[in-house]
N, C-alpha and C positions, 0 to 999 in steps of 0.2 A: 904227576901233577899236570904235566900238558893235556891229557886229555879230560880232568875234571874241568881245566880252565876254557878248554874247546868247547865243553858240555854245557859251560855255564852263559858263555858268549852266544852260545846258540841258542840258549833258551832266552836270553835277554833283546834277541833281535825278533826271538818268535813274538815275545809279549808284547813288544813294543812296535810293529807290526800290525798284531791286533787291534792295539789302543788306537793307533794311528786308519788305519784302515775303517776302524767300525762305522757302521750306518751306510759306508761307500761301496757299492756294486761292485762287481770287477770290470762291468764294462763303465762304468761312470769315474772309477779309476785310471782305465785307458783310454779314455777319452782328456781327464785332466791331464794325462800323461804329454798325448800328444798336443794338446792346446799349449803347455807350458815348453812342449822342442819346439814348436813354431817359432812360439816366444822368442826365443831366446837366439834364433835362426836371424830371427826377423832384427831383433837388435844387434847383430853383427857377431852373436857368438857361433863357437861350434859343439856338436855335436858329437860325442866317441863313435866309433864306428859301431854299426849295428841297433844304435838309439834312436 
C-alpha cells in the first residue's frame, strides 16, 4: 500500500505541476522565482538555506 500511495502523490504533484506551470518558460519561471525571494527578503522575511 505505501508504495501505490508514493506512486499516486507523485503522480498528483507531477499534474499539478503542469497545470500550474503551463504557458511559463522555465526561465520566466526563475525569474518569478526570484522576484518573489527578494520580495519577501525585502519585507523582512527569510529565506531557507539554498533558496
Amino acid at each position: 500500500m505505501g508504495r501505490e500511495l508514493h506512486r499516486r502523490a507523485a503522480e498528483t504533484q507531477r499534474a499539478g505541476r503542469v497545470r500550474v506551470h503551463g504557458g511559463v518558460s522555465d526561465e520566466e519561471y526563475l525569474t518569478a522565482l526570484k522576484v518573489l525571494q527578494r520580495m519577501i527578503v525585502n519585507a523582512g522575511g527569510d529565506l531557507p538555506r539554498g533558496a
